[in-house]
C-alpha positions in Angstrom: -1.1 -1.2 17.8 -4.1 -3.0 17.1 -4.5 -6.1 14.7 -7.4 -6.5 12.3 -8.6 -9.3 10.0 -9.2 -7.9 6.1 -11.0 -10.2 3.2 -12.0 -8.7 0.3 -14.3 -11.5 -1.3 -13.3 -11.0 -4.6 -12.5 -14.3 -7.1 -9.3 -12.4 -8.6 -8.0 -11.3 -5.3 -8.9 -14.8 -3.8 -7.2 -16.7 -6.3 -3.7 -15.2 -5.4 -4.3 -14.8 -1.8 -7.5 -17.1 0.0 -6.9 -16.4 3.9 -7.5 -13.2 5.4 -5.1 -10.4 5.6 -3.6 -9.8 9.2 -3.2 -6.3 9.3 -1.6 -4.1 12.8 -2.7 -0.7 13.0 -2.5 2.5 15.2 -5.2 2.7 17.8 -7.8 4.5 16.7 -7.3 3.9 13.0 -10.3 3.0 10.9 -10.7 0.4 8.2 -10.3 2.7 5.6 -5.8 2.4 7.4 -6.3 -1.0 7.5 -7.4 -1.7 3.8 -4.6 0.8 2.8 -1.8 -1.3 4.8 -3.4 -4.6 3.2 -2.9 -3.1 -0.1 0.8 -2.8 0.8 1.2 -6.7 1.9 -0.7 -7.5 -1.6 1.5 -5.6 -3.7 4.3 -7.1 -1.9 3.3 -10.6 -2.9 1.8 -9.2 -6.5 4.8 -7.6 -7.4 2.8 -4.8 -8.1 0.6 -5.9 -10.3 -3.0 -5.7 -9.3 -5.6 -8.7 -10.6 -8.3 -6.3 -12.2 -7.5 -4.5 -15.3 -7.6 -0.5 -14.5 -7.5 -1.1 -11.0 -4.8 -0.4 -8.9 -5.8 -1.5 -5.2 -8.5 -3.1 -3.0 -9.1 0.6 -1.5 -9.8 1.7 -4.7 -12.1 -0.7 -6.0 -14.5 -0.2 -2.7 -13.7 3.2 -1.8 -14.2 6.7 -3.2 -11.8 9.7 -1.5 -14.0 12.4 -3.4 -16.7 11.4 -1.6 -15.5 10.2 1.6 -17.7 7.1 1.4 -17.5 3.3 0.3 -19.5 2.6 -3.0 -22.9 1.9 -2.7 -22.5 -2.0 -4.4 -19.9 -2.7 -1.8 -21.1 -5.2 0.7 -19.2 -4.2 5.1 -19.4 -6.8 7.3 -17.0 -5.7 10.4 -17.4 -7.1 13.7 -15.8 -6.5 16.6 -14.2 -9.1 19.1 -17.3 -10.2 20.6 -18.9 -10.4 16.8 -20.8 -6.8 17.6 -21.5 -5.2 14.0 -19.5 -2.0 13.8 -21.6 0.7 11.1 -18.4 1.3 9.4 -20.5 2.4 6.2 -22.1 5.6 8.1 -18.5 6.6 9.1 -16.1 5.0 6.8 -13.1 6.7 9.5 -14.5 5.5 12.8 -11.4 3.6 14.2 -12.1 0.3 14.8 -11.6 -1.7 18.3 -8.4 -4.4 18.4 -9.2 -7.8 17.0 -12.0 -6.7 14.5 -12.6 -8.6 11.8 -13.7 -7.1 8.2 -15.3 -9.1 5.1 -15.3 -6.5 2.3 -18.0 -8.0 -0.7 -16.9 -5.4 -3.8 -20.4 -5.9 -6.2 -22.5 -7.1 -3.6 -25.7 -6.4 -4.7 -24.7 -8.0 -8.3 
């Protein structure tokens, strides 16, 4: 298992939970896992009930599975352990080293 840091910057997710996720994850997982298993601990503390009307997770507000890529007005930061920049957005599957941190900006370019 590997642990990863998760923040999605968004004011509605912020409001209910401000520090970053800490997420554990099967070596070589990518983010793409380690959004999904934050999703889980959210709902868990949501009851279910996502922040932003027709939206049902934090995957799918900066991911699209048809496509296989994050949407283009979604802002990646991950860095690895020694704060290296990992190009997750070229390869949204690449599995990410233990102790990344991710910073997730949904709407960045707004």
């Amino acid at each position: 298992m590997i642990k990863v840091k998760f923040s999605l910057m968004s004011s509605k997710i912020l409001k209910i939970k401000r520090d970053p996720f800490e997420i554990s994850i099967d070596e070589g997982q990518s983010l793409i896992h380690a959004i999904a298993k934050a999703d889980l601990k959210f709902h868990e503390i949501t009851g279910g009930k996502f922040p932003i009307e027709g939206i049902k997770s934090m995957l799918q507000l900066v991911y699209d599975p048809k496509t296989g890529e994050f949407y283009d007005d979604v802002g990646i930061d991950v860095r690895d352990s020694n704060k290296k920049y990992l190009r997750v957005r070229l390869d949204p599957l690449m599995p990410i080293p233990n102790d990344s941190v991710a910073i997730i900006t949904p709407d960045a370019g707004c």
